[in-house]
Structures are given as C-alpha cells and as structure tokens.
C-alpha positions in Angstrom: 190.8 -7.5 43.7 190.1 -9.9 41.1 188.5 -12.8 41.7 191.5 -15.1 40.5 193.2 -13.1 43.7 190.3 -13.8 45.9 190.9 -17.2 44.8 194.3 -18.0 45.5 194.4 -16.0 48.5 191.2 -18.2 49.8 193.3 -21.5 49.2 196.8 -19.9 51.1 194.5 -19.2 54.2 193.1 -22.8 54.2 196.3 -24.6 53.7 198.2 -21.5 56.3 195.0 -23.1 59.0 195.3 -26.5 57.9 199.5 -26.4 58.6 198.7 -24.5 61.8 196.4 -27.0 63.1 197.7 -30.0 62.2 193.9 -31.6 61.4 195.6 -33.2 58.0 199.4 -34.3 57.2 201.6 -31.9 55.5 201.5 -33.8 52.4 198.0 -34.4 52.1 197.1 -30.3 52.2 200.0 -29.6 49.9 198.1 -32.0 47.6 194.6 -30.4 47.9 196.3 -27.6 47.4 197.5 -28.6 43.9 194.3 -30.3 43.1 192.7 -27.0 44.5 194.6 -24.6 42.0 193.9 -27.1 39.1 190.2 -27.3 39.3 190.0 -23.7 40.2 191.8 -23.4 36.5 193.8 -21.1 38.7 197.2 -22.8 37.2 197.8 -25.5 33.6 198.1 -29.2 34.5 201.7 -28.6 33.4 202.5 -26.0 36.1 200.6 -28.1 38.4 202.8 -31.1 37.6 206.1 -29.3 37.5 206.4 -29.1 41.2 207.9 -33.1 40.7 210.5 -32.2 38.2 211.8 -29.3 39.7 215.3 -29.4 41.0 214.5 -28.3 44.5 212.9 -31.1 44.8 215.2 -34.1 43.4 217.7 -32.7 45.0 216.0 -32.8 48.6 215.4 -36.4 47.4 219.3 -37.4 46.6 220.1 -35.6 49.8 218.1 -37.9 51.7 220.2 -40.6 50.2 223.3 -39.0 50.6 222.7 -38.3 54.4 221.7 -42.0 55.1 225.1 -43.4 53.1 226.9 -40.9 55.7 225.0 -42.4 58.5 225.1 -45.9 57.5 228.8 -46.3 56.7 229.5 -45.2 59.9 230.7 -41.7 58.9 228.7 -39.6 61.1 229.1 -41.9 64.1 233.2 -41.5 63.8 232.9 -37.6 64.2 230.3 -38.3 66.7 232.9 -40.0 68.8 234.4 -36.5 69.3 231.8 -35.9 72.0 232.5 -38.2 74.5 235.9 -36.5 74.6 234.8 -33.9 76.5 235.2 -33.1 80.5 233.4 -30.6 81.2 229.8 -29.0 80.7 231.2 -26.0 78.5 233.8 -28.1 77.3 231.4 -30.5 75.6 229.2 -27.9 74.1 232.0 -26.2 72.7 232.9 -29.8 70.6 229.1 -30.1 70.1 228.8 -27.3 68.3 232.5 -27.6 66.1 231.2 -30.5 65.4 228.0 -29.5 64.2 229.4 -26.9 61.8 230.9 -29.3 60.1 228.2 -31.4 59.3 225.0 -29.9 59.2 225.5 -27.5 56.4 226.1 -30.5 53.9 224.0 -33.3 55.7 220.0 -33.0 56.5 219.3 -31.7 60.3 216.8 -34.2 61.0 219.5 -37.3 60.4 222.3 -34.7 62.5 219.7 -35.1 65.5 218.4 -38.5 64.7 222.5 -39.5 64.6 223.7 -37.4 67.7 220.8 -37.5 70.0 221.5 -40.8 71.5 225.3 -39.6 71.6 224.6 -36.4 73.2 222.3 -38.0 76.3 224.8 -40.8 77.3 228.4 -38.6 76.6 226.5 -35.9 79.0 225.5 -38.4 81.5 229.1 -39.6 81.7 230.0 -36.1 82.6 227.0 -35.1 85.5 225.5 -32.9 82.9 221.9 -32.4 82.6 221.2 -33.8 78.8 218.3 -31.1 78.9 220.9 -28.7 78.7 222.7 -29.9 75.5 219.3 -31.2 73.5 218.1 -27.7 72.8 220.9 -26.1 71.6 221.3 -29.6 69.5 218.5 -29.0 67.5 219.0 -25.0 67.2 222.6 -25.4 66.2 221.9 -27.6 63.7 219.7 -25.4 62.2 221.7 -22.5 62.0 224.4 -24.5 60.8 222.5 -25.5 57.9 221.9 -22.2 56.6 224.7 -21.5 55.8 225.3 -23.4 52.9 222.5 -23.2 49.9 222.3 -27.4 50.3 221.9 -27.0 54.3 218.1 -27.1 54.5 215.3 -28.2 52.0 213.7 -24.5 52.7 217.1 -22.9 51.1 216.6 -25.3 48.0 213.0 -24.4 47.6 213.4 -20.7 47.5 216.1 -20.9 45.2 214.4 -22.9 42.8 211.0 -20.6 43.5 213.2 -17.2 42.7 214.9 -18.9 39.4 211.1 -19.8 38.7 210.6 -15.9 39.0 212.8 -14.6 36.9 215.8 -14.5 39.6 219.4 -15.7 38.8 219.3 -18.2 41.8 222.4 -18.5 44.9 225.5 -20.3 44.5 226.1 -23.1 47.0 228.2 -21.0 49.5 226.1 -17.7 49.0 224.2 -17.5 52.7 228.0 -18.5 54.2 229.1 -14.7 55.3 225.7 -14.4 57.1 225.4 -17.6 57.8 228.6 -17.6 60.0 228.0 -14.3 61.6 224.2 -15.8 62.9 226.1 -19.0 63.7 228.8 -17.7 66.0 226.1 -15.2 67.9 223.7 -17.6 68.5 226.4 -20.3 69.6 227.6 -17.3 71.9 224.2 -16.6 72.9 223.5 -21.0 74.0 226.9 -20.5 75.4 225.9 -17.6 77.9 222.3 -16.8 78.6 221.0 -19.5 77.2 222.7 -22.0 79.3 221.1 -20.6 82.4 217.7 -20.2 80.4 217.5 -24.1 79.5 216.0 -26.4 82.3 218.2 -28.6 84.7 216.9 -31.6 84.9 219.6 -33.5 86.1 221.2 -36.1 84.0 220.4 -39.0 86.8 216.8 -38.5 86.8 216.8 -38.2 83.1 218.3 -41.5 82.6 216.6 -43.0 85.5 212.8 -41.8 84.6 212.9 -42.7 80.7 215.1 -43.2 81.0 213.6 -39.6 80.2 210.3 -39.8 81.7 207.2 -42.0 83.1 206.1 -45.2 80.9 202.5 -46.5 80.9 202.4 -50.0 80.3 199.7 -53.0 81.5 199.9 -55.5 84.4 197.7 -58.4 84.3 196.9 -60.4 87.8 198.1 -63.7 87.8 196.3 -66.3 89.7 198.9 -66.3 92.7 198.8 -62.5 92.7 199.0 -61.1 96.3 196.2 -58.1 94.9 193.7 -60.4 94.5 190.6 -59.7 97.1 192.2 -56.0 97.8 191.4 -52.4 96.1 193.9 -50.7 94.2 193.5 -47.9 96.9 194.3 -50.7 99.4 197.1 -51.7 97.6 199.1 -48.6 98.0 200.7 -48.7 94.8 201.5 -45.5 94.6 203.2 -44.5 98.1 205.0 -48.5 98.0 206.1 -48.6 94.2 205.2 -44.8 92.6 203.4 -46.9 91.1 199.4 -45.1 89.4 196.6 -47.1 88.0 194.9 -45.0 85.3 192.2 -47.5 84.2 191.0 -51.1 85.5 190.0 -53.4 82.6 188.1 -56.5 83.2 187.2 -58.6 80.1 186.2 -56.4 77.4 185.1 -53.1 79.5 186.8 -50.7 81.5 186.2 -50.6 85.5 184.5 -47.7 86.8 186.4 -45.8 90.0 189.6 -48.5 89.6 190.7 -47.3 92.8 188.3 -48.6 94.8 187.7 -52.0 92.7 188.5 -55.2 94.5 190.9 -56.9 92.3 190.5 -59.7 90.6 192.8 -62.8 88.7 192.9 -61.9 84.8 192.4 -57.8 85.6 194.5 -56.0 83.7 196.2 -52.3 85.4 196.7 -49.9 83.1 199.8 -48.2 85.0 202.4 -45.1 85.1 205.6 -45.3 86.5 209.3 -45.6 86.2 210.0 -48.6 84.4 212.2 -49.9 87.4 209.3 -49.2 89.5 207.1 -50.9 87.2 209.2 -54.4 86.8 209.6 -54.5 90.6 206.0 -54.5 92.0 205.4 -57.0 88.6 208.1 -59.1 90.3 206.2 -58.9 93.9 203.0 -58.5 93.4 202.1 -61.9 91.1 201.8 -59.6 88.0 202.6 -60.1 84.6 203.5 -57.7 81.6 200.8 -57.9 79.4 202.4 -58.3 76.0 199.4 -59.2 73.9 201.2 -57.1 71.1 204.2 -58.7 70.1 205.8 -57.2 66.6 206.1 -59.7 64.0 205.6 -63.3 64.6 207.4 -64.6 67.3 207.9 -65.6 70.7 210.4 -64.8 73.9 212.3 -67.7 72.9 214.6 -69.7 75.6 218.6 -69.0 75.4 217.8 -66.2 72.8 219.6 -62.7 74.4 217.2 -59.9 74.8 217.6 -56.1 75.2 215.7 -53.8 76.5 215.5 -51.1 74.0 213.8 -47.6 74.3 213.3 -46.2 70.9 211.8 -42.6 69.6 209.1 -42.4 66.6 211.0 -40.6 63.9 209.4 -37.1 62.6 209.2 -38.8 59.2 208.3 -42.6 60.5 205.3 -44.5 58.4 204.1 -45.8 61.6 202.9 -42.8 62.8 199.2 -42.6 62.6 199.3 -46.4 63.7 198.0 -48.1 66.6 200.1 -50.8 68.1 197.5 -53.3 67.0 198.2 -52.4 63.5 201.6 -51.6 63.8 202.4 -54.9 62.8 201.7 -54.2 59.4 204.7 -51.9 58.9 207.4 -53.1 61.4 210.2 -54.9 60.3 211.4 -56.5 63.5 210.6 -59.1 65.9 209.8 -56.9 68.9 207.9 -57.1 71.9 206.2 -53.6 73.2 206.6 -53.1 77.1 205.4 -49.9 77.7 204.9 -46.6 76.1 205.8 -42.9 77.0 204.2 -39.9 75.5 205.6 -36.6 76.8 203.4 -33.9 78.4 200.3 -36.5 78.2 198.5 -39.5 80.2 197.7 -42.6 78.4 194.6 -43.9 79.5 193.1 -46.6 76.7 194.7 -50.0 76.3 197.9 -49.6 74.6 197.0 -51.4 71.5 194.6 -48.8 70.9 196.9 -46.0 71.3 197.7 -44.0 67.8 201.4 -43.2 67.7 202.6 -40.0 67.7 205.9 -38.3 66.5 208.3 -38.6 69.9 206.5 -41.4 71.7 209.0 -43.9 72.9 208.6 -47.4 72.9 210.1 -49.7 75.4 210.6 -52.8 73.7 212.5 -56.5 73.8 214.0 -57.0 70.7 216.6 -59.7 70.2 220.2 -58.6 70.7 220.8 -59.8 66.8 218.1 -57.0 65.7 219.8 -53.9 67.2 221.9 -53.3 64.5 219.1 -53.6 61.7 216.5 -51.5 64.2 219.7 -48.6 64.2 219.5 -48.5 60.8 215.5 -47.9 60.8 214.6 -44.3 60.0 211.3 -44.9 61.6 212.5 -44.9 64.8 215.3 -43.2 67.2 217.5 -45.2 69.4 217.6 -43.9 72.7 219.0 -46.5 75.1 222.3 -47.4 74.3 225.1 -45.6 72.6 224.6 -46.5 68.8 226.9 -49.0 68.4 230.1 -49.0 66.8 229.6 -50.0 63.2 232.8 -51.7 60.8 233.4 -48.6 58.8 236.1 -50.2 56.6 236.6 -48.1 53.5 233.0 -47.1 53.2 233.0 -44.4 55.6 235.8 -42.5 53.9 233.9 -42.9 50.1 230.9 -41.7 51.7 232.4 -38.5 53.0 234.9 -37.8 49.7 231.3 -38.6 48.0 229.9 -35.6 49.8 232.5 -33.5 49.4 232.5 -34.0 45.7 229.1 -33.4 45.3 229.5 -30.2 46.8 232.7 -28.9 45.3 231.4 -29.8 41.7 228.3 -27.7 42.6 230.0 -24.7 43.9 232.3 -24.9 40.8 229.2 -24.5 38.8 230.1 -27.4 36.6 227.4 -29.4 37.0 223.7 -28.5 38.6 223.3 -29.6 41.9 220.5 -31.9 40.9 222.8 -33.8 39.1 225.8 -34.1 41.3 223.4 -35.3 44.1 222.0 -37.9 42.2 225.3 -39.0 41.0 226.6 -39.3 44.6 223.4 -41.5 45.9 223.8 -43.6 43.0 227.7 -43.7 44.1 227.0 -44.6 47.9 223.9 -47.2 46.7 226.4 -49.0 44.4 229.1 -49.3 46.7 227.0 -50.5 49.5 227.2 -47.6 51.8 223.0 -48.3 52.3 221.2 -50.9 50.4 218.6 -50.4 47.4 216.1 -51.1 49.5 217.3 -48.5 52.1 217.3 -45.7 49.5 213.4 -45.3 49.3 212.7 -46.0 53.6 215.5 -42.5 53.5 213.7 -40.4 51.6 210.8 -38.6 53.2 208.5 -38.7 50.8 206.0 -36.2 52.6 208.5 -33.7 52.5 209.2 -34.5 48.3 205.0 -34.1 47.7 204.6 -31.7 50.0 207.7 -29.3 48.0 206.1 -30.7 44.9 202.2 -29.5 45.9 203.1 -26.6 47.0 205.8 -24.9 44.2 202.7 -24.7 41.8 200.7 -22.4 44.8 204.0 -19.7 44.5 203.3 -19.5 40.3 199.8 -19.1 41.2 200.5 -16.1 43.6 202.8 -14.9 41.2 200.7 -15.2 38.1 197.3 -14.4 39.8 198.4 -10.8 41.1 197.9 -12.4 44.5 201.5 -11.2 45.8 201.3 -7.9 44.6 198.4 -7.4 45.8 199.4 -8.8 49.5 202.5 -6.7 49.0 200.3 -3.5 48.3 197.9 -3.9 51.3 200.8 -5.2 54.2 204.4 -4.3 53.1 203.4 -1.6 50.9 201.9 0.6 53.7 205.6 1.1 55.4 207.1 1.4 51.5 207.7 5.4 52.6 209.9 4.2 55.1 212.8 2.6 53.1 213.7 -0.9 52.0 215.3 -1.4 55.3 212.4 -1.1 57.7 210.3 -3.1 54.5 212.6 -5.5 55.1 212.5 -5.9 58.5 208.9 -6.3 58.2 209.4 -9.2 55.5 211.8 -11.2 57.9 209.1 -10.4 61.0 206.2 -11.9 58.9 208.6 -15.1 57.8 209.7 -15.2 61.4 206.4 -15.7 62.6 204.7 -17.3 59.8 207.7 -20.5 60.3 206.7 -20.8 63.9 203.1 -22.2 63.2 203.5 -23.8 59.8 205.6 -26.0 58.0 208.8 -23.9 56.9 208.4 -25.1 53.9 204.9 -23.7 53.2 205.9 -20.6 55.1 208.8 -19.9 52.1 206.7 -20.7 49.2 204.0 -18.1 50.5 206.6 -15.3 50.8 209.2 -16.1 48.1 206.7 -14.4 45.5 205.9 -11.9 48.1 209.6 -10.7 48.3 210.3 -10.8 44.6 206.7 -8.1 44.4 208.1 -6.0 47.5 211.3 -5.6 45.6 209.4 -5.1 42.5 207.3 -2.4 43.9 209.6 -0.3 45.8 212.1 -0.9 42.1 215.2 -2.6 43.7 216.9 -5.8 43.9 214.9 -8.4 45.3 218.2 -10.5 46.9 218.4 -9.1 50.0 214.5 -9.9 50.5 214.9 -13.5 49.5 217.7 -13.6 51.5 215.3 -12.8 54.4 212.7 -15.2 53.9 215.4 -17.7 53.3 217.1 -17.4 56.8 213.7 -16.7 58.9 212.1 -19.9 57.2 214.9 -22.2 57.9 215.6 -21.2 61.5 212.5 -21.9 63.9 213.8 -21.5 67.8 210.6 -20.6 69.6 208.1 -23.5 69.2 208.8 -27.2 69.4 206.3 -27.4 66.8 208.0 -25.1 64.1 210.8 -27.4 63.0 211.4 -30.9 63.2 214.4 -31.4 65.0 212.6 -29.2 67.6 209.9 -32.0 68.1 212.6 -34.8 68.3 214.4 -33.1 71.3 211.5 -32.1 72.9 210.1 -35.6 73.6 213.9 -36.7 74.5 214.7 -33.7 76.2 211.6 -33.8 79.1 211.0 -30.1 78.0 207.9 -28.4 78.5 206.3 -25.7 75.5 207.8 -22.6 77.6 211.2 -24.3 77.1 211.3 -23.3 73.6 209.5 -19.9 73.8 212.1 -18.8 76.8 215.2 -19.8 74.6 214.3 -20.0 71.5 212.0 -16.7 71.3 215.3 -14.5 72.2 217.2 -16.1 70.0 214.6 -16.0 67.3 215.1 -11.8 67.8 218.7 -12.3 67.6 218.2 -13.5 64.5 215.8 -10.8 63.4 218.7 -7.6 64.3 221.4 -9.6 62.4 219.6 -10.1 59.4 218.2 -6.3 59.5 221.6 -5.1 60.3 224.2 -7.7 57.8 221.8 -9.0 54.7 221.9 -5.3 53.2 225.4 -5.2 53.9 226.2 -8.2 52.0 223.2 -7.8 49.8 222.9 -4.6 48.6 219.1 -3.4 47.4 
C-alpha cells in the first residue's frame, strides 16, 4: 500500500462516516472532499475542477428544469388525474403504477413524489383506502421506474459519465430498459402481493383526521377571560377532555418547571400536542389564543381577506431546511402565518420559533387563498392538504411533454449528446413560459449538482491512486476463484448496502472504479459490473433514509423505520437475484 492509497482510502472512509451520519450536508463533505484531494496533491486543480463541466452533471441540472416545465404547465397533474379514476384498492395501484412507468423514467423521482403525493392521499381517501398503503410503493415504484432509462436517476448519469472517464464506451439512453422492465414488473408483482399485506393499515380516516397524518404541536396563550386561569394543567384535564398534552409551560422568558402541576396564569403560553381539531376546539372554550408570534412575511390577518388552512411538507431539497421559524422569514416568499408544526416519530418541546426545520416536517399554516397557487409552485415545500389545484394548461402542457420526448428521442438517436438536448429543451420550456427565469434556478438542486461535481474528482483519484485495485485485491479479489458471477454478486451486495446508509450518489462514485478494476483483474468486460452498481445505487427500498423520495413518504405516510426494512429489505433481495441471474444474460462478461 502506498501512501497515495492510504490517502485516498483515509478521505472515502471520512466522507462514507460523514454521509452515514449526517453531522454535515451532502454538499458540504463532497466539497471537503475535493478540497481534501487537492491539498493532499492527491489529484491537478484541473481534475479537481472538472467535476462542474462534466456532462453528468449539466445534464442532472437541465433535468431539473425540464421536470419543473412538466410540472408547472400542468403536464404531470393531467396524467395524475388518472388516479382518481380508480374504484378499488388494487384497482388504483394498478393505475398508480402504469402511470408511474410512464413518467419516472424521463422525469426526476423526487418531482414524481413531490407531484403525486398529494394526489395519491386524497384519490385513496375517496376510495376507504389506507394512504399508508399506496405511499410506499409510491416512492419504490418510482425508483425502479427510473432505472430503466439511462436519464431516469442522477446515479445512472453519474456512472456513465464516471465509466466514459475510465476508458469505458458509456450506455445508450435505453440500455438498462430489458432489466429495467424485468425488476419493474417483479417488484410491482411483489407491492401487489406480499407487500400489500406487509405495508401498515392505518386507515385512511385517521390519516386525514390526525395530520391530517399525524399529531401537531403548536402554542396556546391564556387570555385574560381564560377559564384556566387559577387551575393546574393537571386540573384542567386537558388530556382525557380534549386529547389535548402540555409539553412545556412558558411564562415570560423561562420555561415552568413540572407544567402539570403549575397554576395557570393570564399571558402563559402551552406548548401543546394534539389533533389540530382538538387543538382549535379547547382554544375556542377555554379563552385561549393561537400564539402566532411568527407570521411569514409582513403582514397581518387582514378583515374580508379569504384564508386557507394549508398543511405543507419541507421538500428534501428546500433552502429552509436548517432554519428556525424565527429566521425563516429570511427565505419565504409568502405571506403565511405558522399554526402548528408536526415532526414525525419526535416531540417538540422548545418554542416553535426555535425549532430547526427538518426535511418532512409539516407546517400548518394560514396563507391567503390568492397564494396557493404561487406556494404549489414552491419546490421548498409539499402541498399536502388539498388536491393540487387544477392549473390552465392551454398549449403549454402539450410543448412541455413533445419537449421531453424530443429531448429524449434525439439522445437515443445519438445525434446530439444528451447534455445538449437537455439544455436545449429547458431553454425551450423557460422561453415559452412553461416556468419562469426565475423559477429555473429555485428547480435545480444545487446540493445535488456540487455534491456530483465534488465527488467525480474522488473516482479519478481511486482510479489513478491504485486505491480501487487495491480495494478490489483485498475484498472482491478473495472470491476471484469463484467466477465473475459470484464476484458479481458480491459487487451488487456491497452497492446494495453501501446505498442504504449513504447518499446513492457517493455510494456509485466509490464503486464505479471499483467495478471497472474487478473486471480488470479477473480480464473481462467490465459492463455487466457497472451495470450492477448502476441498478443497486439507484434503487434504495430498505431505509427511509437511503433515498429521497423514501424520506418524503415516510413523514406523509405515518410510517415507522421497520416499515421500510419489512418491505423494502425483501424487495431490496429481489432485486439482488434478478440482477445476479439477468445482467450476465444481457451483459455478457
């Protein structure tokens, strides 16, 4: 081992711990990670830099924009109006998923969810069907939808730019199709069959009911007339009267100490859990009011303006995450007043405009019926509430989808590089109003663009270093006797794994080098093995942590952890056999 190995391998484990642990954003350690490899004169300042030009990474960037045209002209919403077609539980699914395979293998999965989530909780409702049976598979068929097509999933574009990087000829746009299809239809059997009765049923009434989705913690001040005033919150009986709990008792500038036995006083404020009906009705009969010291933006609850209640989801790639509500301000572009707040799985206890937002908190807010259609259109944040509203699609939804298609057709043809075609087609949809100029930099995740860009320099380092051959010739290389089957079944295994506590993204620039040096050592063709770290990077079913989309349902969804590892882990070996058995078919080594 050199000590340029030893050096590179030392920065991979402190990014792989970093990405597991989530202490730093995704962006920020794939950019100590560059600066790490420069100053370690590991790689030039030209390799380090190249991670911005490459084409895996302007085209994740026009996709973005492509994928928020769809949306905004109304494009997705019209096939989304398929769903609420449906009559029955299986019968719903079934569109679902059709649906589904049309669009997520040209459109981003994280704008599929953001889109149909909302669609997918009131059309199962409307039917008696538990939405926590239809959010899962959601998220999961979305994914293995998008790897189907080499555009589906940033991950796919990454490793194909990584292999052409390496000296390999690089995958058409329709190459993973035939195994895409084949892992498609299984695991749509598979959500169909067992997986139905391994999902939760929560039923759809107390879904809508309790978040509707779940319990809000919001703040009650006393009022002067307030019938608390001179009795304990134990007295009270909040909870057995209202289901009403008080988690903290502030008075002035302090918190109360043992809030249950306090005796209440005017100007107290309740930090509180409950339904939100529950809530409204013992602020209506008690002499409370909402304390709503955080209004968004300027403004006031002004009289004869129409307000809605509005629940809305904090977006995996939102800029407010990190914020408080205090600061929040900052970075919000409409008038809103925040209610309440509801973060899944935990139990707010510090004033709320101290809370940090997460991704999948939802805010209950009062925002001005006028807004809605402006706070749709935000890619910080998820409508939950309502059905998305119908939007005035005109001619702009059909020039966004025979934008999409053109992009794609051009780039299977192979006449012009997908880079370009992409670019082409956001340009298209910007200029014929499809999303505005200013729209076009709030829909590109930026975090995901540096976080491709910081990290493509770490695969020429492993590459150039010796790193992957050596990894190859101390992990892989000890089943090498065996075959390049069972080698590659131990490739997918470590990709499997690897995606399931790290960003995908890091996962596939780790082992894309790593599969080019196990084909390299046992002397065949490396395809099939970057086939395999292709489709085990891009398809995350166990954790609600390994993928995006994962995270979005899981807040909406009411599921717990062992959700995803009871569904999503069998599926996840599904996966595994199909690959083992089909990629050398297709692939041969």
């Amino acid at each position: 081992m050199t000590v340029e190995i030893m050096l590179v391998l030392g920065v991979a484990l402190i990014a792989i711990i970093l990405f597991a642990t989530e202490k730093l954003r995704i962006d920020a350690v794939a950019l100590l990670v560059l600066f790490s490899l420069v100053i370690l004169g590991l790689i030039s300042p030209s390799e380090a830099l190249s991670g911005f030009s490459n084409q895996a990474t302007v085209t994740v960037g026009a996709m973005f924009v492509l994928a928020a045209g769809l949306q905004n002209s109304g494009a997705l919403s019209g096939i989304g109006s398929l769903l609420g077609q449906a009559k029955s539980p299986f019968l719903f699914l079934l569109v679902l998923f059709a649906v589904l395979a049309v669009v997520a293998p040209f459109v981003n999965n994280t704008a599929v969810v953001a889109v149909f989530m909302p669609l997918v909780i009131t059309s199962a409702a409307s039917i008696g069907m538990s939405a926590s049976k239809a959010l899962i598979p959601l998220s999961y068929v979305s994914q293995m939808a998008g790897v189907c097509t080499l555009v589906g999933t940033s991950t796919n574009l990454l490793v194909n730019a990584m292999a052409q990087d390496l000296g390999h000829p690089g995958f058409s746009m329709f190459e993973f199709t035939p195994l895409g299809i084949i892992c498609f239809l299984a695991g749509c059997f598979y959500l169909l069959t067992v997986g139905r009765w391994l999902l939760p049923d929560a039923r759809a009434n107390e879904l809508v009911e309790q978040y509707e989705l779940g319990k809000y913690i919001t703040e009650l001040r006393v009022l002067p007339d307030s019938s608390l005033i001179g009795t304990s919150v134990a007295e009270a009986r909040l909870g057995r009267d209202f289901g009403v709990f008080v988690l903290e008792l502030l008075r002035g500038e302090r918190k109360v100490w043992s809030p249950r036995s306090q005796i209440l006083k005017e100007d107290d404020i309740l930090i509180a859990r409950g339904d939100w009906s529950k809530l409204d009705q013992l602020r209506a009969k008690a002499g409370l009011e909402i304390n709503t010291e955080f209004q968004l933006k300027a403004r006031t609850l002004e009289e004869g303006t129409q307000q809605v209640l509005t629940e809305v989801m904090i977006a995996p790639r939102s800029r407010v995450i990190g914020s408080t509500l205090a600061l929040l301000d900052r970075r919000w572009q409409h008038n809103a007043t925040v209610l309440a707040i509801h973060r899944r799985g935990k139990r707010l206890r510090e004033q709320l405009k101290d809370v940090t937002l997460n991704v999948g908190d939802v805010l209950l807010m009062l925002t001005p019926e006028a807004e809605m259609k402006a706070l749709r259109r935000d890619s910080n944040v998820i409508v939950l509430s309502q059905r998305e509203a119908d939007r005035p699609r005109g001619w702009r939804a059909p020039f966004a989808l025979i934008t999409m298609a053109l992009v794609i057709v051009l780039s299977a043809l192979s006449w012009v590089p997908i880079a370009i075609t992409s670019l082409i087609g956001a340009l298209a949809m910007t200029l014929a109003g499809c999303l505005d100029a200013d729209e076009v930099y709030d829909a590109i995740d930026w975090r995901i663009l540096i976080l491709l860009a910081g990290l493509l320099p770490l695969g020429i380092a492993m590459s150039q270093t010796g790193a992957a051959q050596f990894i190859v010739a101390n992990s892989i290389g000890m089943v090498s006797d065996f075959g390049p089957l069972v080698v590659l079944a131990v490739l997918y295994l470590m990709a499997l794994l690897l995606t399931e506590f790290m960003s995908n993204a890091a996962a596939a620039v780790l082992l894309t080098p790593i599969g080019m040096s196990t084909a390299d050592m046992l002397g065949v063709d490396s395809t099939p093995f970057l086939i395999a770290v292709t489709f085990a990077a891009s398809t995350s079913f166990a954790t609600p942590v390994g993928y995006q989309t994962n995270t979005m349902v899981y807040s909406a969804g009411g599921y717990r952890f062992t959700d995803f590892v009871k569904v999503g882990l069998p599926l996840n070996l599904l996966f595994w056999v199909l690959g083992v058995i089909f990629i050398p078919v297709f692939w041969s080594f």
